[in-house]
Each structure stands twice: as C-alpha cells, then as structure tokens.
N, CA, C and O atoms as a Maestro MAE file, in Angstrom:
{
 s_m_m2io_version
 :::
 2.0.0
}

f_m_ct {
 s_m_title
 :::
 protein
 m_atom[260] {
  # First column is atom index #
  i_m_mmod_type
  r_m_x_coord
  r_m_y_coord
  r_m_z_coord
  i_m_residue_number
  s_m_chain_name
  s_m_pdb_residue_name
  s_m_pdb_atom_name
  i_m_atomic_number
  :::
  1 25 -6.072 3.608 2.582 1 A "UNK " " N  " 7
  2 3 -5.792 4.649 3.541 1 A "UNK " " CA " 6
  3 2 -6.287 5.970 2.968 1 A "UNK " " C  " 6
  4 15 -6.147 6.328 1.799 1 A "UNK " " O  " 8
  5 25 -6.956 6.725 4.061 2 A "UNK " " N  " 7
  6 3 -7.542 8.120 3.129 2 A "UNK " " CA " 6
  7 2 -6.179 8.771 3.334 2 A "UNK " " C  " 6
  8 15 -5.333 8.473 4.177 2 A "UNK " " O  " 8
  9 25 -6.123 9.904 2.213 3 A "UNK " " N  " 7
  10 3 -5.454 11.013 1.833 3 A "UNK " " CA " 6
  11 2 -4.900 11.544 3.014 3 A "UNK " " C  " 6
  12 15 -3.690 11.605 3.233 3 A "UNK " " O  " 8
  13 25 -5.951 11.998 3.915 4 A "UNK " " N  " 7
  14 3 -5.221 12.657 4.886 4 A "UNK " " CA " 6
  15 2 -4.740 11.859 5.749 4 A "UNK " " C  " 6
  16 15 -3.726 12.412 6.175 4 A "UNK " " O  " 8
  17 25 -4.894 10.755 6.318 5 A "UNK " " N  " 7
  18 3 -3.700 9.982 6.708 5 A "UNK " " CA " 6
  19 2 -2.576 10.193 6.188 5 A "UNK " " C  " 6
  20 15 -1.606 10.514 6.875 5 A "UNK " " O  " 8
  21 25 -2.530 10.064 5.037 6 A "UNK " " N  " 7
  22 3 -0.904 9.626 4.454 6 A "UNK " " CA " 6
  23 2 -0.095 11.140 4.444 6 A "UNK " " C  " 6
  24 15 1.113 11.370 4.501 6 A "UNK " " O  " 8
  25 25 -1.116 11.958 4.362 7 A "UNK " " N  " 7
  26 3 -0.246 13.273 4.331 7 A "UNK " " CA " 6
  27 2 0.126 13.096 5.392 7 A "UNK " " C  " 6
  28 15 1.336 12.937 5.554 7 A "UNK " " O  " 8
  29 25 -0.937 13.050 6.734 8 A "UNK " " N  " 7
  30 3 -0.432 13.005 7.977 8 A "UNK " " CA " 6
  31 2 0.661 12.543 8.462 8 A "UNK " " C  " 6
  32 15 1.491 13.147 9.142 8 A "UNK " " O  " 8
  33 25 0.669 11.398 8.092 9 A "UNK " " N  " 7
  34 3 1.867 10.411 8.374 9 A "UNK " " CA " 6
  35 2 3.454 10.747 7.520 9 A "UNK " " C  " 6
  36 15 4.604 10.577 7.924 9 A "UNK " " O  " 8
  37 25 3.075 11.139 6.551 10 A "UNK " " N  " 7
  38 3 4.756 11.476 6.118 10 A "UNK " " CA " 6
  39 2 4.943 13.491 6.611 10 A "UNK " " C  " 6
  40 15 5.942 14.203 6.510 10 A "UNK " " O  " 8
  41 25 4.011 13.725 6.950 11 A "UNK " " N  " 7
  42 3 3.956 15.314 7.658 11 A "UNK " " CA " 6
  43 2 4.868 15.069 9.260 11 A "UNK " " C  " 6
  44 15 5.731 15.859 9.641 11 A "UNK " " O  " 8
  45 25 4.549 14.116 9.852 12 A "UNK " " N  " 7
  46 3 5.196 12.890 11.022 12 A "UNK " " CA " 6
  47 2 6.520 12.305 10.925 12 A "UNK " " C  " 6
  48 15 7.489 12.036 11.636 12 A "UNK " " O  " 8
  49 25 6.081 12.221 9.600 13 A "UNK " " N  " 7
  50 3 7.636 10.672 9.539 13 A "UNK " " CA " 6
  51 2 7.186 9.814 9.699 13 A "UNK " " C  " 6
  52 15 8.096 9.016 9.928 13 A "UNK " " O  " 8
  53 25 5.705 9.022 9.783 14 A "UNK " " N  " 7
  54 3 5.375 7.867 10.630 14 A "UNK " " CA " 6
  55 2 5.392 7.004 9.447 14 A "UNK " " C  " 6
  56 15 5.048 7.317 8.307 14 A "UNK " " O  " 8
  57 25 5.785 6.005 9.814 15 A "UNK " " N  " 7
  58 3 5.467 4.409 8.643 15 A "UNK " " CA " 6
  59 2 4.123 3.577 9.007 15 A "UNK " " C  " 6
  60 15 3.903 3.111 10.125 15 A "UNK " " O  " 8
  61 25 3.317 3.470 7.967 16 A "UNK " " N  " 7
  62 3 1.890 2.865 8.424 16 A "UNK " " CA " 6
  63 2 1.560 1.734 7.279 16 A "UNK " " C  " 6
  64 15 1.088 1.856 6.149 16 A "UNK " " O  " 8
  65 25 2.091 0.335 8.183 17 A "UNK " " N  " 7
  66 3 2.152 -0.770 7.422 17 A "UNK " " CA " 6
  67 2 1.145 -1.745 7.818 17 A "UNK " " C  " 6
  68 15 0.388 -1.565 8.773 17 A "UNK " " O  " 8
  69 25 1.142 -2.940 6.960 18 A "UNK " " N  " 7
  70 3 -0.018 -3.486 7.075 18 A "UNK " " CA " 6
  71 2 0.897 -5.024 7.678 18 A "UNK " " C  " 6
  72 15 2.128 -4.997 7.658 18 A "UNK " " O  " 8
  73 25 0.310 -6.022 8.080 19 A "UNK " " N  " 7
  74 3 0.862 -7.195 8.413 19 A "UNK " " CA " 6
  75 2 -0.618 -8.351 8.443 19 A "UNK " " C  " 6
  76 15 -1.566 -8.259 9.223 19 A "UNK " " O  " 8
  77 25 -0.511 -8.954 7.811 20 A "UNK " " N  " 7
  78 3 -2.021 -10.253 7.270 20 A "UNK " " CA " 6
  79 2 -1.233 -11.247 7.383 20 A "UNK " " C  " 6
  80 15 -0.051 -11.335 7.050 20 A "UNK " " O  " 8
  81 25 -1.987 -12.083 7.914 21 A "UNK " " N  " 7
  82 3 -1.641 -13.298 7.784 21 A "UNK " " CA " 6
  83 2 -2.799 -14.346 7.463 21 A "UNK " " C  " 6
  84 15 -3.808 -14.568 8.132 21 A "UNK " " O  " 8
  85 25 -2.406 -14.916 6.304 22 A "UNK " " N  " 7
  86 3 -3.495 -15.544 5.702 22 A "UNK " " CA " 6
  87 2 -3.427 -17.241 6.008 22 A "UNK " " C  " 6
  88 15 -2.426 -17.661 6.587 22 A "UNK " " O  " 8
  89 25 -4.439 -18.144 5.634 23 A "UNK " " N  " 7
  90 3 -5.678 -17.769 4.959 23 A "UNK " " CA " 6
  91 2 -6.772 -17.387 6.257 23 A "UNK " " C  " 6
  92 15 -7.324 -18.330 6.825 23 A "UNK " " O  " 8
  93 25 -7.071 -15.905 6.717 24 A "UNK " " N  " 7
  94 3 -8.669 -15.356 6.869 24 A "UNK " " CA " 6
  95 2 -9.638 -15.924 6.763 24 A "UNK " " C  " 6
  96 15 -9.938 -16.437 5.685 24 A "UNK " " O  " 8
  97 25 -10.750 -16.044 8.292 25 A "UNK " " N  " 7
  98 3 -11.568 -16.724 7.455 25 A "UNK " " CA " 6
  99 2 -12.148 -15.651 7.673 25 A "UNK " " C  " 6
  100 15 -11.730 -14.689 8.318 25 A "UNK " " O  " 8
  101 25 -13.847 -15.877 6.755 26 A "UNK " " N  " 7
  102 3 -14.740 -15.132 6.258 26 A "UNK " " CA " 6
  103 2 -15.376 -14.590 7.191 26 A "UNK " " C  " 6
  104 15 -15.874 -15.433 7.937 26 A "UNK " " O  " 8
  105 25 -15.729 -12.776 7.693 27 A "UNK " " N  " 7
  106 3 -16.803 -12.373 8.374 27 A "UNK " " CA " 6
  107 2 -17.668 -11.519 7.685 27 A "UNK " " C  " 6
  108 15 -17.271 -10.706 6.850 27 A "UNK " " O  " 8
  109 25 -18.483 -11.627 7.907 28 A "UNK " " N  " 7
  110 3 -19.239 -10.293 7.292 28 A "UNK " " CA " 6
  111 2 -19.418 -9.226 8.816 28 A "UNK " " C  " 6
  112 15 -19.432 -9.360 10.039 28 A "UNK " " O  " 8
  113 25 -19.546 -8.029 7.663 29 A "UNK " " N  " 7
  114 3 -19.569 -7.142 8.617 29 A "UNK " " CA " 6
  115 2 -20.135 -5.518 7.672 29 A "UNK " " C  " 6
  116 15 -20.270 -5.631 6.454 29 A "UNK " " O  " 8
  117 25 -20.285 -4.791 8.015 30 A "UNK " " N  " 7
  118 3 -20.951 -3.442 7.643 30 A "UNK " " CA " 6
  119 2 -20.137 -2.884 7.066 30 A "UNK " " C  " 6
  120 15 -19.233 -2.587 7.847 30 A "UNK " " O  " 8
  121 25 -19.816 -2.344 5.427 31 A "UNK " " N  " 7
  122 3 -18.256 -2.188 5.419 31 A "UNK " " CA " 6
  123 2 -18.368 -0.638 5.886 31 A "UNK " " C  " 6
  124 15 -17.342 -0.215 6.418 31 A "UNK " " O  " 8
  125 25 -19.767 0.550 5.742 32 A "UNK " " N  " 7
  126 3 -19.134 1.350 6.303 32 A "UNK " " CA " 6
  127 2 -18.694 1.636 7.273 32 A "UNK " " C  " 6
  128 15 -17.869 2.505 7.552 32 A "UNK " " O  " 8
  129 25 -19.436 0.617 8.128 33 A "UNK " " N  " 7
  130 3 -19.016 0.829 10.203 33 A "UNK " " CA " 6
  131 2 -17.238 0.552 9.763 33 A "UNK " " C  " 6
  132 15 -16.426 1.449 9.990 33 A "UNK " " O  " 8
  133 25 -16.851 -0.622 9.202 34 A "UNK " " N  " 7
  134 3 -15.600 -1.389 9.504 34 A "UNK " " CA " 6
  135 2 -14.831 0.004 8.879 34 A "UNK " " C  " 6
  136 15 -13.986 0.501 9.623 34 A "UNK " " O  " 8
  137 25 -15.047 0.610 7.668 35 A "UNK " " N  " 7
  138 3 -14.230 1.733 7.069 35 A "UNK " " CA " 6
  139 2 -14.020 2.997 8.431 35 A "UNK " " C  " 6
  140 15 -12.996 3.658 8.604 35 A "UNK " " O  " 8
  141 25 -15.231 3.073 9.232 36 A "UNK " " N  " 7
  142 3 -15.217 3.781 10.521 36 A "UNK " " CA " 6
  143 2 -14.245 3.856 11.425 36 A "UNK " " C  " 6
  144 15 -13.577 4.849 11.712 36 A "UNK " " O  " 8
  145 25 -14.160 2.438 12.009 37 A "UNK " " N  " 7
  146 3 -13.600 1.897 13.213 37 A "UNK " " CA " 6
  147 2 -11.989 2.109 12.534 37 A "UNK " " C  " 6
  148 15 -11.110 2.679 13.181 37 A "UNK " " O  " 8
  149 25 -11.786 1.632 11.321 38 A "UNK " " N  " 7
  150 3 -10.120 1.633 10.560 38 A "UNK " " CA " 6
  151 2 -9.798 3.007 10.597 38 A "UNK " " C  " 6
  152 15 -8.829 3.435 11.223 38 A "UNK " " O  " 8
  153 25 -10.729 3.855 9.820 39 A "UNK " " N  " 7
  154 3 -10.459 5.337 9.997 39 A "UNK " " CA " 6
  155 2 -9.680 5.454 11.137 39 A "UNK " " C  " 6
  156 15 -8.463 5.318 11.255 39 A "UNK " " O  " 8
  157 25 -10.903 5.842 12.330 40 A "UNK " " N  " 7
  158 3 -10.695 6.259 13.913 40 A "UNK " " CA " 6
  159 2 -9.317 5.044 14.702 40 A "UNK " " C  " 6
  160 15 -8.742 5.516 15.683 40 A "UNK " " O  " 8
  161 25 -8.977 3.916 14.346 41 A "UNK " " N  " 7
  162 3 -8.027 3.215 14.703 41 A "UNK " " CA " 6
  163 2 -6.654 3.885 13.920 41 A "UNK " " C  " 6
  164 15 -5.642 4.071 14.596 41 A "UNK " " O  " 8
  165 25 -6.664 4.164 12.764 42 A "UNK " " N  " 7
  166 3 -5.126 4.784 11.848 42 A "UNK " " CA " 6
  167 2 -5.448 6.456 12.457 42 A "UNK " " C  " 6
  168 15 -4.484 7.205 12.298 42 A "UNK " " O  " 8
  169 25 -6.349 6.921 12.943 43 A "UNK " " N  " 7
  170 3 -6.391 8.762 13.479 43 A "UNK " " CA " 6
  171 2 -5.618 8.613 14.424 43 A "UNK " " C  " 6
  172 15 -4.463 9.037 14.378 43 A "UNK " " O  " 8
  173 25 -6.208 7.864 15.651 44 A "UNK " " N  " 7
  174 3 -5.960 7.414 16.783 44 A "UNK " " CA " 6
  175 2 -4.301 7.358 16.665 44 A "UNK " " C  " 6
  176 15 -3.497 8.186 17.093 44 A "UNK " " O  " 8
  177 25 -4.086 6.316 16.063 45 A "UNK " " N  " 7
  178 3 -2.606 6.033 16.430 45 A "UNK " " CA " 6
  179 2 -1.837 7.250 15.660 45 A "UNK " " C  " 6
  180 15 -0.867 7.582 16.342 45 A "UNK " " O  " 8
  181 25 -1.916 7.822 14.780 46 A "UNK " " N  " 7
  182 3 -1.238 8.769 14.247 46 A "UNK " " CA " 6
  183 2 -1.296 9.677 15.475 46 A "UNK " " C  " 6
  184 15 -0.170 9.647 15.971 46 A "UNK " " O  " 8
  185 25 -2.090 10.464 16.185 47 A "UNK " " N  " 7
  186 3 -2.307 11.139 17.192 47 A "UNK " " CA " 6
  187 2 -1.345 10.676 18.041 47 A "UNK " " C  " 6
  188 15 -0.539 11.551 18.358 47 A "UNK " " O  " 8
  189 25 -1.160 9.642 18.498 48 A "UNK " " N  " 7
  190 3 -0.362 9.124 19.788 48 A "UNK " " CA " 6
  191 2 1.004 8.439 19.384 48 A "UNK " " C  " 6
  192 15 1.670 7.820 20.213 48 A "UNK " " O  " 8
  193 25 1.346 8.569 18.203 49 A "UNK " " N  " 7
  194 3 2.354 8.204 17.666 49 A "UNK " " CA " 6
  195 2 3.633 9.048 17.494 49 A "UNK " " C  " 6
  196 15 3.582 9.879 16.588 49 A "UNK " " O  " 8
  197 25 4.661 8.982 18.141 50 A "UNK " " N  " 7
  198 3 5.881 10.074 17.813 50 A "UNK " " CA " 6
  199 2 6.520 9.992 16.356 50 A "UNK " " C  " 6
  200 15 6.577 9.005 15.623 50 A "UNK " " O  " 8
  201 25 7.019 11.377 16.107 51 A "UNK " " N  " 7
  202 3 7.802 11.440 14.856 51 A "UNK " " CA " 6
  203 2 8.833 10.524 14.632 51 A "UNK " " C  " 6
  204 15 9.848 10.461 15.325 51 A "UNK " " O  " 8
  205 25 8.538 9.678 13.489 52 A "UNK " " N  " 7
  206 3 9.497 8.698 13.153 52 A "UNK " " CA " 6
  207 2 9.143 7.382 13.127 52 A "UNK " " C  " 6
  208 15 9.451 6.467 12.364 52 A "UNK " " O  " 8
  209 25 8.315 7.454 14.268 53 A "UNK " " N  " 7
  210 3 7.736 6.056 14.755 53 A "UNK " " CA " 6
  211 2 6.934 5.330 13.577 53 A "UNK " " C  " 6
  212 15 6.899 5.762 12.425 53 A "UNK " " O  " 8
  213 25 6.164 3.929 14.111 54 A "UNK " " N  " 7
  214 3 5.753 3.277 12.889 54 A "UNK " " CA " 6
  215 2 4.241 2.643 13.306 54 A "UNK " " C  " 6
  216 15 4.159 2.003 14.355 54 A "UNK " " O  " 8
  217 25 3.501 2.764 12.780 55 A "UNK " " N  " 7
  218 3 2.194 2.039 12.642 55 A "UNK " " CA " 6
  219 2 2.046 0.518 12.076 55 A "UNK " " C  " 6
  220 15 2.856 0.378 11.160 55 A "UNK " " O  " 8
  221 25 1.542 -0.277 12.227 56 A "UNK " " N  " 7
  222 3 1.393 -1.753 12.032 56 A "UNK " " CA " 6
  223 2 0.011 -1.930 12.249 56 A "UNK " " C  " 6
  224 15 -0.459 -2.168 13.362 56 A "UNK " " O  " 8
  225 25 -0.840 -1.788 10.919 57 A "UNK " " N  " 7
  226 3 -2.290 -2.491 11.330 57 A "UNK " " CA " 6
  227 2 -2.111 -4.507 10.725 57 A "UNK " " C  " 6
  228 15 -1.819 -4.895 9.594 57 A "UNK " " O  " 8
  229 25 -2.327 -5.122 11.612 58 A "UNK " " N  " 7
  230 3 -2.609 -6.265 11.383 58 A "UNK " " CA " 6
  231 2 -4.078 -7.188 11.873 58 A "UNK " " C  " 6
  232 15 -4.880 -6.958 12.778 58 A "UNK " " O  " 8
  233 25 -4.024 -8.254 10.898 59 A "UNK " " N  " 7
  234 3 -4.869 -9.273 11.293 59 A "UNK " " CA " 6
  235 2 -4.552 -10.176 11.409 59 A "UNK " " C  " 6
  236 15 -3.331 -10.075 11.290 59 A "UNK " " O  " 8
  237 25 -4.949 -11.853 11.706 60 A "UNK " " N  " 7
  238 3 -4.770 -12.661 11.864 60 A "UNK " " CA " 6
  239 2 -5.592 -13.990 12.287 60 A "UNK " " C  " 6
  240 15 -6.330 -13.532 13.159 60 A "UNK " " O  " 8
  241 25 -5.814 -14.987 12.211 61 A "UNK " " N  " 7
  242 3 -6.998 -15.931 12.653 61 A "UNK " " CA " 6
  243 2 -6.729 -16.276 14.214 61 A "UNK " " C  " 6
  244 15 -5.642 -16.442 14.767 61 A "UNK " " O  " 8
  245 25 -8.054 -16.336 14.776 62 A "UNK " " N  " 7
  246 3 -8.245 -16.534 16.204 62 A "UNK " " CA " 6
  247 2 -7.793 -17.874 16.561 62 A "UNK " " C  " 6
  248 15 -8.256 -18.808 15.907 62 A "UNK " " O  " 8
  249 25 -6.827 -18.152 17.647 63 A "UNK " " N  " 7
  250 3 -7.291 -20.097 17.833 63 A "UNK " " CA " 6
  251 2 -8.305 -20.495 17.723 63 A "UNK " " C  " 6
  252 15 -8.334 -21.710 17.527 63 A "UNK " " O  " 8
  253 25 -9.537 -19.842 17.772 64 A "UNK " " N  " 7
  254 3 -10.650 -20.562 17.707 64 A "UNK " " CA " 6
  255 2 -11.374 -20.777 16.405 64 A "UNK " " C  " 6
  256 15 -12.454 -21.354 16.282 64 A "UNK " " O  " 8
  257 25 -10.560 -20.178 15.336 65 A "UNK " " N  " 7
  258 3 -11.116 -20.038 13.787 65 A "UNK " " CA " 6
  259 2 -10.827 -21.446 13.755 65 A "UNK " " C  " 6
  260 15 -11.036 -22.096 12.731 65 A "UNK " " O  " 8
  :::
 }
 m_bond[259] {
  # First column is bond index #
  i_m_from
  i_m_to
  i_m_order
  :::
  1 1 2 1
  2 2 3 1
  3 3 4 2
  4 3 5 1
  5 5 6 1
  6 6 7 1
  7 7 8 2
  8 7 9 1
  9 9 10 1
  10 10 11 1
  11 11 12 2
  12 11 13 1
  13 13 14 1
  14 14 15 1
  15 15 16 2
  16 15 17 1
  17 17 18 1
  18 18 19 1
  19 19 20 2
  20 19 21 1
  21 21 22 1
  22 22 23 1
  23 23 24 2
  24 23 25 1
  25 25 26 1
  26 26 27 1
  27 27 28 2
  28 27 29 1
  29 29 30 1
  30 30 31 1
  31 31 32 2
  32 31 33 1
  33 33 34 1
  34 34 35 1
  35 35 36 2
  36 35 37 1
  37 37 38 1
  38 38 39 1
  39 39 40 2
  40 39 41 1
  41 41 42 1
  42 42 43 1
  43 43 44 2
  44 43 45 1
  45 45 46 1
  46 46 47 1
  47 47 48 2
  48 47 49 1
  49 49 50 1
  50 50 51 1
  51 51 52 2
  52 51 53 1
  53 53 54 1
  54 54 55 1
  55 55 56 2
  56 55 57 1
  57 57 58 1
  58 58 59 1
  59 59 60 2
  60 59 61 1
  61 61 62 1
  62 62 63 1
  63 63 64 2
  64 63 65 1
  65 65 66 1
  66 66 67 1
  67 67 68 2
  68 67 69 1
  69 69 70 1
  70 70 71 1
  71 71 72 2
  72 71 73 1
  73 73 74 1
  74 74 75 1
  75 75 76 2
  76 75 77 1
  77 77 78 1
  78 78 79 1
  79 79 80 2
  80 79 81 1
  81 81 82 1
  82 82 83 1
  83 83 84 2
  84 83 85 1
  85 85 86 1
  86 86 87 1
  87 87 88 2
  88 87 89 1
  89 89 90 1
  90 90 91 1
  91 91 92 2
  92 91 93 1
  93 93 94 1
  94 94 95 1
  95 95 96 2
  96 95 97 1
  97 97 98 1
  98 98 99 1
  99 99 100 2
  100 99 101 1
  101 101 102 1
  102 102 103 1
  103 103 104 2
  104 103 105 1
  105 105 106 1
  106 106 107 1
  107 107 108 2
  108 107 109 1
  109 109 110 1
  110 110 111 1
  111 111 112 2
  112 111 113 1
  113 113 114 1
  114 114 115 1
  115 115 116 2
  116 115 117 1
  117 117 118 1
  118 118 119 1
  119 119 120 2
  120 119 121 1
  121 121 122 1
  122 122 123 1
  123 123 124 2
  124 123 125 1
  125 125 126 1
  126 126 127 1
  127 127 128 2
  128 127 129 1
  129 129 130 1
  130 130 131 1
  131 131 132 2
  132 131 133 1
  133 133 134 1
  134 134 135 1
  135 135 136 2
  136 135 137 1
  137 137 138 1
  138 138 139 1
  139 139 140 2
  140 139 141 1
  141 141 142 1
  142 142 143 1
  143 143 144 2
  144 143 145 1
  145 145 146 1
  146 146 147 1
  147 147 148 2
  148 147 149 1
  149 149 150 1
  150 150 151 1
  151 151 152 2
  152 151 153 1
  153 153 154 1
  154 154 155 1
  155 155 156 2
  156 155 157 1
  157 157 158 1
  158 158 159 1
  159 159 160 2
  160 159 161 1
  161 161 162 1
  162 162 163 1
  163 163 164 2
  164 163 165 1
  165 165 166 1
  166 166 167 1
  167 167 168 2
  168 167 169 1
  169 169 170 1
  170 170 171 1
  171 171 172 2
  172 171 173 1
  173 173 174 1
  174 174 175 1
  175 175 176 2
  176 175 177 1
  177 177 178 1
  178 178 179 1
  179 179 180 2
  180 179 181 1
  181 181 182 1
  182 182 183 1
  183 183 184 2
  184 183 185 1
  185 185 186 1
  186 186 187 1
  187 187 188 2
  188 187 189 1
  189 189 190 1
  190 190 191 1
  191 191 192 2
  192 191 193 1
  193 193 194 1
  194 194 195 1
  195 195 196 2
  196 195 197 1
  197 197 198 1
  198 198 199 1
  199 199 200 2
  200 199 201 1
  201 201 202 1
  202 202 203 1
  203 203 204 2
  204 203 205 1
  205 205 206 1
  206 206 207 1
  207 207 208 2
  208 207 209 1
  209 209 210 1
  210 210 211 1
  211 211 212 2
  212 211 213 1
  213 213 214 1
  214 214 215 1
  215 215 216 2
  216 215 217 1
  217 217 218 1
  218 218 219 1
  219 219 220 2
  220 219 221 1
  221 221 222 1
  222 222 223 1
  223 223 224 2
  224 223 225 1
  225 225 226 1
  226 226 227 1
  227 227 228 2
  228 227 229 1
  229 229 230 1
  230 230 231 1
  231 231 232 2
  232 231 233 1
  233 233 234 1
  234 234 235 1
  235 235 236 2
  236 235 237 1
  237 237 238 1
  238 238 239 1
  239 239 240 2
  240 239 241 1
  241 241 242 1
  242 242 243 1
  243 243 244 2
  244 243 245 1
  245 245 246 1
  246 246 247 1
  247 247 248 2
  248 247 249 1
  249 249 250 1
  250 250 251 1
  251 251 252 2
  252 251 253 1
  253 253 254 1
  254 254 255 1
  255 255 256 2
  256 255 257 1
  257 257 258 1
  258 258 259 1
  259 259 260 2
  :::
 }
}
C-alpha cells in the first residue's frame, strides 16, 4: 500500500484489509498497469468510503480456474 493511502486511511478511520484465498492460479500480467489499477481501486474506495468504515481488497479463483 503506498504511503499516502495509509495516511489517508487512518486520517479517515478507514480499515484496509486484504482477504486471499489460496491456492491462486498463475496470471501474468504488467506489474506496472496491475500496481495502476490497485492504486486507482484503494483511491477510489477511500474517496467513497465513510469515516470508520472498512476496505476489503480480495481475490480468489474463478469456477472456471
């Protein structure tokens, strides 16, 4: 998580947790696009998120994995 997230988020009150569920399978992907999209997805929700409230980024395998 960058810096200013986390300031952000305890500047909020917000809790910004993670939830995986393993075993993942393998994608490749661009890591700076993917560092992009995570950025702008944890901005995003901090933005639209009320004081106190909580963030949950998760993953998980598709039925079709």
């Amino acid at each position: 998580m960058q810096l200013s997230h986390f300031l952000r988020s305890k500047k909020q009150e917000v809790i910004i947790s993670t939830d995986i569920y393993y075993p993942l399978p393998k994608v490749e992907f661009d890591p700076l696009r993917i560092t992009q999209v995570l950025d702008n997805l944890i901005s995003n929700s901090l933005k639209f998120t009320p004081r106190g409230g909580k963030i949950v980024v998760s993953a998980s395998p598709s039925k079709e994995s």
